[in-house]
C-alpha positions as MATLAB code, in Angstrom:
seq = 'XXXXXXXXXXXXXXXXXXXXXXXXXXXXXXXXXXXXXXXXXXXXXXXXXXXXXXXXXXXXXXXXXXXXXXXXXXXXXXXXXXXXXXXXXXXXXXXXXXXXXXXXXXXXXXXXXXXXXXXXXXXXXXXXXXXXXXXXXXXXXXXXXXXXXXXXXXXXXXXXXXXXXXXXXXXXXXXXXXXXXXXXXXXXXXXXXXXXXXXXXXXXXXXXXXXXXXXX';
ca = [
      11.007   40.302  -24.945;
      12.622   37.448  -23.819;
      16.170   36.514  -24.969;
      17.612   34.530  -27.603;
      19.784   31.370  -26.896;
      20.172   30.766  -30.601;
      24.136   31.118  -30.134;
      24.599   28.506  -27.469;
      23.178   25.788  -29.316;
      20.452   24.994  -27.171;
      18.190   26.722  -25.201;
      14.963   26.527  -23.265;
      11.118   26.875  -23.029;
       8.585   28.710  -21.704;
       5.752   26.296  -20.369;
       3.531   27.185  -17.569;
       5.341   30.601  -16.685;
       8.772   28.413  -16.165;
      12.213   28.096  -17.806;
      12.613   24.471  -19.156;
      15.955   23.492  -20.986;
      16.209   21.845  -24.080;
      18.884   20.479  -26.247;
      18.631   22.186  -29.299;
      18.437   25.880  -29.946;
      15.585   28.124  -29.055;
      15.120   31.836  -30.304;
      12.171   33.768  -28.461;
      12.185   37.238  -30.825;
       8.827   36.119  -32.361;
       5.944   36.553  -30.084;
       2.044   36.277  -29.843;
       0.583   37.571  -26.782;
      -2.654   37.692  -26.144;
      -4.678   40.767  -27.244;
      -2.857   40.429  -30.683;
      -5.079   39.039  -33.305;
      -5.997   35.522  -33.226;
      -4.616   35.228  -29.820;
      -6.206   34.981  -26.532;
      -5.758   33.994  -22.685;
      -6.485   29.960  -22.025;
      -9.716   29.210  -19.767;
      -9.526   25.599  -21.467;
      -7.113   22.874  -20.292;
      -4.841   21.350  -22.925;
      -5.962   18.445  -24.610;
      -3.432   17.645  -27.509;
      -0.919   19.189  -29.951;
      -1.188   19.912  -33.396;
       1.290   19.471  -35.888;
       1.951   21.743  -39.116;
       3.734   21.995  -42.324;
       4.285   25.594  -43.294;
       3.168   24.723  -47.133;
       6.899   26.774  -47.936;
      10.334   26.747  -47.339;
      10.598   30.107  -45.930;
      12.320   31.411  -42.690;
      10.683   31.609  -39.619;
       9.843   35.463  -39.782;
       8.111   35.151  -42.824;
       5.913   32.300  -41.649;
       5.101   34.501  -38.325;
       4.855   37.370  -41.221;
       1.823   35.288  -42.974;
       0.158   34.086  -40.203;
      -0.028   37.658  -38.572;
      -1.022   39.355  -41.703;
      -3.914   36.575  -41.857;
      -5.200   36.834  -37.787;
      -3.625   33.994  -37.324;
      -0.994   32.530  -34.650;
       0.977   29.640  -33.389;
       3.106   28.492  -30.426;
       6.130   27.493  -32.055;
       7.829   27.621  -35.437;
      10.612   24.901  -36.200;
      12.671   26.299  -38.891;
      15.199   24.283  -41.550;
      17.935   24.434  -38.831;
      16.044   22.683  -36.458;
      15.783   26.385  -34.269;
      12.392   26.534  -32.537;
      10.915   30.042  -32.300;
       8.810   30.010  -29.417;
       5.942   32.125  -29.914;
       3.802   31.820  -26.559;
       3.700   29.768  -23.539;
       0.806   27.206  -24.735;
      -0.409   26.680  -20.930;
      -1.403   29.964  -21.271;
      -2.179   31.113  -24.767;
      -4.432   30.011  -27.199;
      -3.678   30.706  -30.379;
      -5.547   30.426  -33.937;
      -4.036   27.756  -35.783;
      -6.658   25.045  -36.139;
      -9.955   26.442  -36.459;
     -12.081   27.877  -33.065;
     -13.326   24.307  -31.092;
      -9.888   22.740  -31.517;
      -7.820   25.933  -30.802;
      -9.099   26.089  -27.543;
      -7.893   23.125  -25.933;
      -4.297   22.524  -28.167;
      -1.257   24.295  -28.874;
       0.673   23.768  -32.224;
       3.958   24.015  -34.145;
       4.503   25.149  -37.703;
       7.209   22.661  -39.397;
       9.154   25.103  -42.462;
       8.798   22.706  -45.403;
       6.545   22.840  -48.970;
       4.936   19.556  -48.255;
       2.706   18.540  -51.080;
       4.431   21.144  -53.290;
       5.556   19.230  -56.643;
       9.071   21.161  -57.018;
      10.826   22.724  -54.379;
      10.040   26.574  -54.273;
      12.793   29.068  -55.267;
      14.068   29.535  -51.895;
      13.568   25.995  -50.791;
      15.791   23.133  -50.650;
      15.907   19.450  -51.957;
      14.384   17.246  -49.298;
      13.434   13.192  -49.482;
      10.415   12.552  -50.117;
       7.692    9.628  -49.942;
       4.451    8.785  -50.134;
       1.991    9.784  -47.539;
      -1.491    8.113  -47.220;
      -3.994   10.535  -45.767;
      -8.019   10.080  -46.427;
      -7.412    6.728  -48.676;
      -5.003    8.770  -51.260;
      -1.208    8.297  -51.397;
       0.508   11.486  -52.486;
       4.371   12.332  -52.818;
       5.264   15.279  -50.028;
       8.334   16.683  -48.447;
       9.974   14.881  -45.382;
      11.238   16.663  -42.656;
      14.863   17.086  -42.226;
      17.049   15.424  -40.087;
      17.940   18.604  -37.429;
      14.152   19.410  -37.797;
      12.791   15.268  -36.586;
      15.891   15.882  -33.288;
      14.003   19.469  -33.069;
       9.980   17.576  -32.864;
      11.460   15.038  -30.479;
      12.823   17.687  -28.100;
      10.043   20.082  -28.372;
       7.034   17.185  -27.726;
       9.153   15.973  -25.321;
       9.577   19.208  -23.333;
       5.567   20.295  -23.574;
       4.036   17.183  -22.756;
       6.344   16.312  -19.927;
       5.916   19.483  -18.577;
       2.601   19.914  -19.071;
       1.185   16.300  -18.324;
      -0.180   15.945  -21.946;
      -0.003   12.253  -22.910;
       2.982   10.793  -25.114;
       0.562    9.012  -27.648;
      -0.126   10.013  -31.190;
      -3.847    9.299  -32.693;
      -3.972    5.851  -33.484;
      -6.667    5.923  -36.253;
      -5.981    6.435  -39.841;
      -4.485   10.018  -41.353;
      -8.143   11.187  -41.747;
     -10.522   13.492  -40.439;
     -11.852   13.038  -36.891;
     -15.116   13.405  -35.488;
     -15.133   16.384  -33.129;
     -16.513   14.262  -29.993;
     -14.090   11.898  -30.417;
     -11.479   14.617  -31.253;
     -12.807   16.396  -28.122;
     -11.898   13.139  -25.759;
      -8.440   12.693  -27.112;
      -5.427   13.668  -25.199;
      -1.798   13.476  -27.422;
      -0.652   14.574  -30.763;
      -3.054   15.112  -33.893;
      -2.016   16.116  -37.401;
      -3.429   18.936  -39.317;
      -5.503   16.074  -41.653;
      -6.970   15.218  -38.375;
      -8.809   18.509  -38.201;
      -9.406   19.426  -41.285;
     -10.576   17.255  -44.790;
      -8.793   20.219  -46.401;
      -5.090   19.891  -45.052;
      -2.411   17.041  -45.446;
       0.085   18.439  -43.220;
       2.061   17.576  -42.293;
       2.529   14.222  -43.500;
       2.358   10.783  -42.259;
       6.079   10.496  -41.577;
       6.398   12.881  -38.918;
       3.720   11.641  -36.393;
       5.152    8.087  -37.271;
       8.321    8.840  -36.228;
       7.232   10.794  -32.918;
       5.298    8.038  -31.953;
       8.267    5.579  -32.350;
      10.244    7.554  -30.748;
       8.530    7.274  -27.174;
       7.639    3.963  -27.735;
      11.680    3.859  -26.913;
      11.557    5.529  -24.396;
];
């Protein structure tokens, strides 16, 4: 098991078998490996991340908790703090986050926060919140807090640089996409990209990615 670097305030990832720093802190306690349920070796190159709301305001065991107990997995978890848990190297592992096509050529991060929830669960916290226009509907959700939007800049930042994924986020509405256009993409996706069942994780969040390389 690899170490945590919780303490120091920032930490590093795993990505293709190396060590890559980053400036916020990593913890890597929580693992999928392939061979555990809903996790395999990669054969498929990368095409694009996903991102996730965690649909609760839990802590970042009991979201790796959930999806275990449900065969399912993830690469990283970005907790309240702004901590990511890093799960598995996503050059190398799939794991089952998005359904069987798309979790072969992506890798994905769960995002702790209730989302569409109307009141914040008993354990959660007040967050903003706005209005988020996915498949022609507006709906009130959750925003992301501040530690966790430094947390998705560093950890997009780290993966795609390192692994040579584009820094573009889908341009077309917050709506389903067609798998063989899905298929050609190379970026970031939402969940409501995937999925006519899922809002996550909000409008907001890929917004905000996608300014922030535009600046840079």
């Amino acid at each position: 098991m690899l170490d945590s670097s919780r303490a120091r305030g920032r930490g590093y990832l795993v990505l293709g078998g190396q060590r890559v720093p980053v400036n916020v802190p990593v913890d890597h306690s929580l693992v999928f490996a392939p061979g555990m349920p809903g996790t395999r070796q990669r054969t498929q190159p990368l095409q694009f991340g996903v991102m996730h709301w965690s649909g609760g305001d839990r802590d970042a065991q009991d979201v790796y908790d959930t999806l275990a107990q449900r065969g399912l997995s993830i690469h990283f978890i970005l907790d309240r703090e702004g901590t990511i848990w890093q799960c598995a190297d996503p050059a190398s592992v799939v794991c089952a986050h998005v359904g069987s096509g798309p979790n072969a050529i992506s890798w994905g991060v769960e995002i702790v926060n209730y989302g569409a929830a109307q009141t914040p669960p008993e354990r959660g916290m007040a967050r903003p919140r706005y209005e988020s226009l996915t498949r022609g509907t507006y709906r009130t959700v959750a925003d992301f807090l501040p530690a966790q939007y430094v947390a998705i800049g560093a950890l997009f930042d780290a993966v795609h640089t390192t692994l040579r994924l584009p820094k573009v986020v889908y341009p077309g509405p917050a709506a389903l996409v067609p798998w063989a256009q899905l298929r050609a993409f190379r970026g970031v996706v939402g969940h409501f990209h995937i999925s006519n069942q899922k809002r996550d994780p909000g409008t907001r969040p890929l917004e905000r990615l996608a300014q922030h390389w535009a600046r840079r």
